[in-house]
Rosetta silent file (secondary structure, phi, psi, omega in degrees, C-alpha in Angstrom):
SEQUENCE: XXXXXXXXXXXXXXXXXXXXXXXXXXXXXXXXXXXXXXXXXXXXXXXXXXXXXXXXXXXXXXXXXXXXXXXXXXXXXXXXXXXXXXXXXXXXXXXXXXXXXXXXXXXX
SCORE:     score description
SCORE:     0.000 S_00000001
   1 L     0.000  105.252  165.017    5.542  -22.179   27.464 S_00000001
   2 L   -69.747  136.007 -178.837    6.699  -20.308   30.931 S_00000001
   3 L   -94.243  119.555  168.058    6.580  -16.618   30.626 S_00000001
   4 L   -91.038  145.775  161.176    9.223  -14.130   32.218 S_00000001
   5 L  -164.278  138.029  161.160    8.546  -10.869   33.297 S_00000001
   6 L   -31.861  144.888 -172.194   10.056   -8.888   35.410 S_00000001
   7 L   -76.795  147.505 -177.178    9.221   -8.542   39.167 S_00000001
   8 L   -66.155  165.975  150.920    6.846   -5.463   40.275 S_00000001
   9 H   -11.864  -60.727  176.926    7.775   -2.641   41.927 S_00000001
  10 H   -81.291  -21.566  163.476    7.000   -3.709   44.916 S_00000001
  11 H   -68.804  -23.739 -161.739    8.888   -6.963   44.804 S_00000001
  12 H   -75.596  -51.613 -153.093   11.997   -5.028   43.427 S_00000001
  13 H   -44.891  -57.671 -179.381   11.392   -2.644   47.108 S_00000001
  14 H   -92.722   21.822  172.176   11.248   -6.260   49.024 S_00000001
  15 H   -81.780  -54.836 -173.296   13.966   -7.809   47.466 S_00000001
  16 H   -46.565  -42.632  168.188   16.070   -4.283   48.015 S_00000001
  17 L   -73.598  -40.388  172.820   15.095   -4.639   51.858 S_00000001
  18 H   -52.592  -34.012 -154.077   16.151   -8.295   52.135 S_00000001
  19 H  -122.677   31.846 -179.981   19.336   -8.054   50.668 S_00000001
  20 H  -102.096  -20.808  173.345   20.641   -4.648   52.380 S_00000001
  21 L  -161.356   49.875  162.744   21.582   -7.366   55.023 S_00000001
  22 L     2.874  -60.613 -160.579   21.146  -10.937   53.495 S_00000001
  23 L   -74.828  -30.926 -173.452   22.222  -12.808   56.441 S_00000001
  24 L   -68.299  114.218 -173.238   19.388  -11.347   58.897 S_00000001
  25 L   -72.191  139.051  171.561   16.054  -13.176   58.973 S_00000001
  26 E  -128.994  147.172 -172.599   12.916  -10.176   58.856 S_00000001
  27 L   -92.511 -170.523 -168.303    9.571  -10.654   59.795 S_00000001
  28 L   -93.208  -67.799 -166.589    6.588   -9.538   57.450 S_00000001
  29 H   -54.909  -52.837  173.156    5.413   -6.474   59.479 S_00000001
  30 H   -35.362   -2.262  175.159    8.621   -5.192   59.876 S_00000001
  31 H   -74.860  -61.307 -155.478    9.021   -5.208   55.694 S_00000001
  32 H   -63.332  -33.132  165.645    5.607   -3.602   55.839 S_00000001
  33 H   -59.263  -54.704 -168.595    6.597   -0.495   57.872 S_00000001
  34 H   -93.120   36.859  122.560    9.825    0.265   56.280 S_00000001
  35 H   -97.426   -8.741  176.841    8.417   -0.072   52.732 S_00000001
  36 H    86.103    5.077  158.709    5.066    1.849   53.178 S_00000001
  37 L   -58.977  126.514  158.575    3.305   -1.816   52.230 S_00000001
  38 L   -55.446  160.526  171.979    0.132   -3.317   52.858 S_00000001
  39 H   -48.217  -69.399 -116.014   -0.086   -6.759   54.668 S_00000001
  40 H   -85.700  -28.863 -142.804   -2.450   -7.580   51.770 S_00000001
  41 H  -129.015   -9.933 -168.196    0.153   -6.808   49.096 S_00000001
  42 L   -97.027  -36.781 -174.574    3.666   -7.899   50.977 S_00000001
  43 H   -75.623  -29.650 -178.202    2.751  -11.632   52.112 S_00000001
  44 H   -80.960   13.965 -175.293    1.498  -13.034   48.752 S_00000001
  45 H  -123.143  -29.653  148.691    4.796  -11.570   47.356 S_00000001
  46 H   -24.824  -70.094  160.367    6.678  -13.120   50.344 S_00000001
  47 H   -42.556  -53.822  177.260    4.919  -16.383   49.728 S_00000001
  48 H   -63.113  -45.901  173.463    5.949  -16.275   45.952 S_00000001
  49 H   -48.634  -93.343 -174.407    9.510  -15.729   46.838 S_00000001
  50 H   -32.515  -65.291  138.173    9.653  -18.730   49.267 S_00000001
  51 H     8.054  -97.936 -145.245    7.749  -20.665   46.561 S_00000001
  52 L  -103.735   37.256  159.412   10.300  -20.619   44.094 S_00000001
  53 L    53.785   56.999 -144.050   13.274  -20.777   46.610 S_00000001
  54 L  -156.684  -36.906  165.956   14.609  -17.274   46.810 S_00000001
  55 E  -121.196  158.031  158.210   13.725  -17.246   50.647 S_00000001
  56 E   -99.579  166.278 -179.777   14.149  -19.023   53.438 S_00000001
  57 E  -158.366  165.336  179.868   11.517  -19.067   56.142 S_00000001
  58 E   168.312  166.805  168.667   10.964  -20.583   59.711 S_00000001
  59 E   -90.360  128.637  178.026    9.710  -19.266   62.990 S_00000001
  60 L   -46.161  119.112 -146.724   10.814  -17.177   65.282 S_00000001
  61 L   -80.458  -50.983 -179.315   12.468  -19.718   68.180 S_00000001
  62 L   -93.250   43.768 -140.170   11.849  -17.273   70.934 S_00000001
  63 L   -65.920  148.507  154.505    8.949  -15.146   70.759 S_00000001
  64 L   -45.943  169.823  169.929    8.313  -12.526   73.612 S_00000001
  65 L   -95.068  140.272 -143.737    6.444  -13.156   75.947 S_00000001
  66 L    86.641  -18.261 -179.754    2.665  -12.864   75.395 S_00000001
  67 L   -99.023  152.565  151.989    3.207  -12.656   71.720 S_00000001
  68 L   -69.065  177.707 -171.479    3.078  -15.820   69.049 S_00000001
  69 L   -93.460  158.633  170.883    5.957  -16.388   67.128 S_00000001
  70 L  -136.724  138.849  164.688    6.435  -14.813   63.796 S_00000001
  71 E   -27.478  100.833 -179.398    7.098  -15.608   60.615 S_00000001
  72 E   -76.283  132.524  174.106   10.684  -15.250   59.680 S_00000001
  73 E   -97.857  144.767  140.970   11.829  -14.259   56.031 S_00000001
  74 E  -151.611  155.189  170.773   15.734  -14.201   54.378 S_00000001
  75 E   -76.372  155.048 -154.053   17.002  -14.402   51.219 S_00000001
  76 L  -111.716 -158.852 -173.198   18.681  -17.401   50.261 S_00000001
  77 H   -96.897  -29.398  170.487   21.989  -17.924   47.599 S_00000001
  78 H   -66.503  -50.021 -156.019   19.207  -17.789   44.574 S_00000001
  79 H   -73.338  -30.216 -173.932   17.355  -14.847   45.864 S_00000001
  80 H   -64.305  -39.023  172.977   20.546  -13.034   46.199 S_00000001
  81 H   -78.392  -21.579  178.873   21.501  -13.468   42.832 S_00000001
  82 H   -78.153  -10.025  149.899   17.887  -13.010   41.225 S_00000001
  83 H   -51.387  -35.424 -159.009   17.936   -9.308   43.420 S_00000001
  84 H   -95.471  -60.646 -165.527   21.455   -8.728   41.801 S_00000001
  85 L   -60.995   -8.355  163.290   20.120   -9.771   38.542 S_00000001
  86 L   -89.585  -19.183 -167.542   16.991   -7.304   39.268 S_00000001
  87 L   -80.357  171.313  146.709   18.606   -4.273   40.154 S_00000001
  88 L   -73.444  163.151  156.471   19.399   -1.121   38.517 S_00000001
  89 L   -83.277  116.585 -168.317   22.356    0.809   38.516 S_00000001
  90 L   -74.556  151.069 -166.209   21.927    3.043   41.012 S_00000001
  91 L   -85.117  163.476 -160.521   23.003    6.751   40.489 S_00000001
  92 L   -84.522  122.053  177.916   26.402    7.959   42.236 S_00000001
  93 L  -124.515  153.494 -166.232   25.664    9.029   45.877 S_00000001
  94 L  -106.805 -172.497 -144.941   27.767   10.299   48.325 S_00000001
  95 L   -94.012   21.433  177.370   29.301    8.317   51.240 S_00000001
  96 L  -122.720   42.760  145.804   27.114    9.152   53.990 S_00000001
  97 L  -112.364  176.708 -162.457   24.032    7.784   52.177 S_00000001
  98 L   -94.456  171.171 -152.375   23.087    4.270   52.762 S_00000001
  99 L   -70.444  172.587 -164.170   24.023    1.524   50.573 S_00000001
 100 L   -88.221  154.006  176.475   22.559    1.032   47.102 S_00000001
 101 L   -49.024  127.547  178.123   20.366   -2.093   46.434 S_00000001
 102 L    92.035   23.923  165.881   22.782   -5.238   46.122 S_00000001
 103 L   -62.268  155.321  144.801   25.166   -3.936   49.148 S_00000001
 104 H    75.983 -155.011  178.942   26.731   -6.042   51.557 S_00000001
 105 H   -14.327  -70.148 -138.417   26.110  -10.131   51.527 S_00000001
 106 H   -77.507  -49.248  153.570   24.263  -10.088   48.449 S_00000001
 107 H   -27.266  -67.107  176.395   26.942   -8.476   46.628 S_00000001
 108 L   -52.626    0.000    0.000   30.073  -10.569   47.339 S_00000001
């Protein structure tokens, strides 16, 4: 018997950042800054996402120079609907704050 349960807290936060612009591939640290995330706690929830086909992933084609390439993350046509099928309803805000989880791409 598989068991549902809702996604953590912290998965809801990097689902919310993924899909604020769907179409854009994001790297891990960049997640990890603008959520206030450990490494330790963002890549195994990264990994589970890609795992059950909710992200895409690939490498960065062009890295700077001196750096390695880095993992890229995006959500896929699945992850976008399991994020819309995660969210809350967000409380009424007014129009110069930014958009509520399930904005943009992920949305349409």
């Amino acid at each position: 018997m598989t068991r549902v349960r809702r996604p953590s807290a912290q998965t809801l936060a990097v689902l919310h950042a993924l899909s604020a612009d769907a179409d854009r591939w994001r790297y891990g640290y960049e997640l990890c800054t603008e959520l206030g995330l450990k490494a330790g706690s963002i890549y195994p929830i990264l990994i589970r996402l890609a795992q059950r086909g909710l992200l895409d992933t690939g490498w960065e084609a062009t890295p700077a120079p001196g750096r390695p390439p880095r993992h890229l993350y995006r959500l896929t046509d699945a992850g976008c609907e399991y994020a819309l099928a995660h969210s809350e309803p967000a409380p009424r805000r007014t129009s110069t704050a930014r958009p509520q989880f399930g904005s943009a791409p992920c949305s349409s």
